[in-house]
C-alpha positions as CSV (number, residue, x, y, z in Angstrom):
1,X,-51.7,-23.0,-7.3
2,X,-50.7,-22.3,-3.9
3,X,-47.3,-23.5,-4.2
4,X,-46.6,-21.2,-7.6
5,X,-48.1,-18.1,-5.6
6,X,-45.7,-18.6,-2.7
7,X,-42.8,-18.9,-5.4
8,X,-43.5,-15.7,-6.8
9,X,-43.9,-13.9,-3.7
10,X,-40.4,-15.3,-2.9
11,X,-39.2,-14.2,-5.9
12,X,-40.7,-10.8,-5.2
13,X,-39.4,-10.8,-2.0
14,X,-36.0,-11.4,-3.4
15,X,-35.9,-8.7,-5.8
16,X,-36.6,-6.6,-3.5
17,X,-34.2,-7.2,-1.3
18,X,-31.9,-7.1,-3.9
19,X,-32.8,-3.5,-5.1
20,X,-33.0,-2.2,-1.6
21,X,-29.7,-3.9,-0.2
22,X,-26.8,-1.2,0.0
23,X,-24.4,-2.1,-2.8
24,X,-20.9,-3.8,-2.1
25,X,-17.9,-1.6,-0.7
26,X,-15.9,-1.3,-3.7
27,X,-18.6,0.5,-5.9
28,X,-19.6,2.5,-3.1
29,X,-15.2,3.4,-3.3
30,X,-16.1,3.8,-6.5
31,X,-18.7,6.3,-6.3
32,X,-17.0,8.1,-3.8
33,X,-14.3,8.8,-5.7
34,X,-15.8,9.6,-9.2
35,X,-18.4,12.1,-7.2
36,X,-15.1,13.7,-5.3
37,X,-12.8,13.6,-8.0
38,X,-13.4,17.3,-8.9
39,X,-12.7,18.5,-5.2
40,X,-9.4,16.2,-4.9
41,X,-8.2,17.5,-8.2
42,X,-8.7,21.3,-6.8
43,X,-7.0,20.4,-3.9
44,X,-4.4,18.5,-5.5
45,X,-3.7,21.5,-7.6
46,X,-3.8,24.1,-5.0
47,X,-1.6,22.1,-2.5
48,X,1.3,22.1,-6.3
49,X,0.8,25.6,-6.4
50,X,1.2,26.5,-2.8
51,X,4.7,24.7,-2.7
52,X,6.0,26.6,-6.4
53,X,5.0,29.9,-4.5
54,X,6.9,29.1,-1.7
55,X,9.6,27.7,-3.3
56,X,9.8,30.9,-5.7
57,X,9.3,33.3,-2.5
58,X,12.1,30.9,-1.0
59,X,14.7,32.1,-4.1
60,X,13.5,35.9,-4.3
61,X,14.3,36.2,-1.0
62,X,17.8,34.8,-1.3
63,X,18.8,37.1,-4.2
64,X,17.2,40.4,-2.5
65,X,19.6,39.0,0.9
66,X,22.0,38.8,-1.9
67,X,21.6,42.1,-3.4
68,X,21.9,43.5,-0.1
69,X,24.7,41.8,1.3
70,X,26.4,43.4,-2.2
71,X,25.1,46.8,-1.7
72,X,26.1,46.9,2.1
73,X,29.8,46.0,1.3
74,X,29.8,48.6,-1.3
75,X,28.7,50.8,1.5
76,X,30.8,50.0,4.0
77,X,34.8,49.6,1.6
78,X,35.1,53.7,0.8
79,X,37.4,53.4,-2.1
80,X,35.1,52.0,-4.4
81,X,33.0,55.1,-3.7
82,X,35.5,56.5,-5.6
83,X,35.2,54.7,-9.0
84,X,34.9,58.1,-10.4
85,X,38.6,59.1,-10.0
């Protein structure tokens, strides 16, 4: 009787170690990553769009240096002020 008694406390003691241990590293990965998934997709996203705008800002501003340079040589050559003629 005392023998079965000291089993199941054992077994008690057991299963609740078991419940209370921390769980292995790769679920606790796990879990990291499903809970953060929404913030490293947001951040994924924003660090995509970041690099289009520069890259788009990056061509605009090498037509409009364009455009100028074009405009400033028409400026400066005076005959083809006079396209008029």
């Amino acid at each position: 009787m005392e023998l079965e008694k000291q089993d199941e406390i054992i077994r008690l003691l057991k299963k609740i170690e078991k419940n209370t241990a921390p769980p292995p590293k790769w679920k606790r990965v796990v879990y990291f990553i499903f809970t953060h998934l929404l913030t490293i997709i947001v951040i994924i996203i924003t660090a995509y769009l970041v690099w289009k705008m520069y890259s788009l800002l990056g061509s605009v501003s090498d037509k409009v240096s364009s455009i100028r340079e074009g405009v400033s040589e028409l400026l400066t050559i005076p005959e083809k002020w006079k396209f008029w003629e």
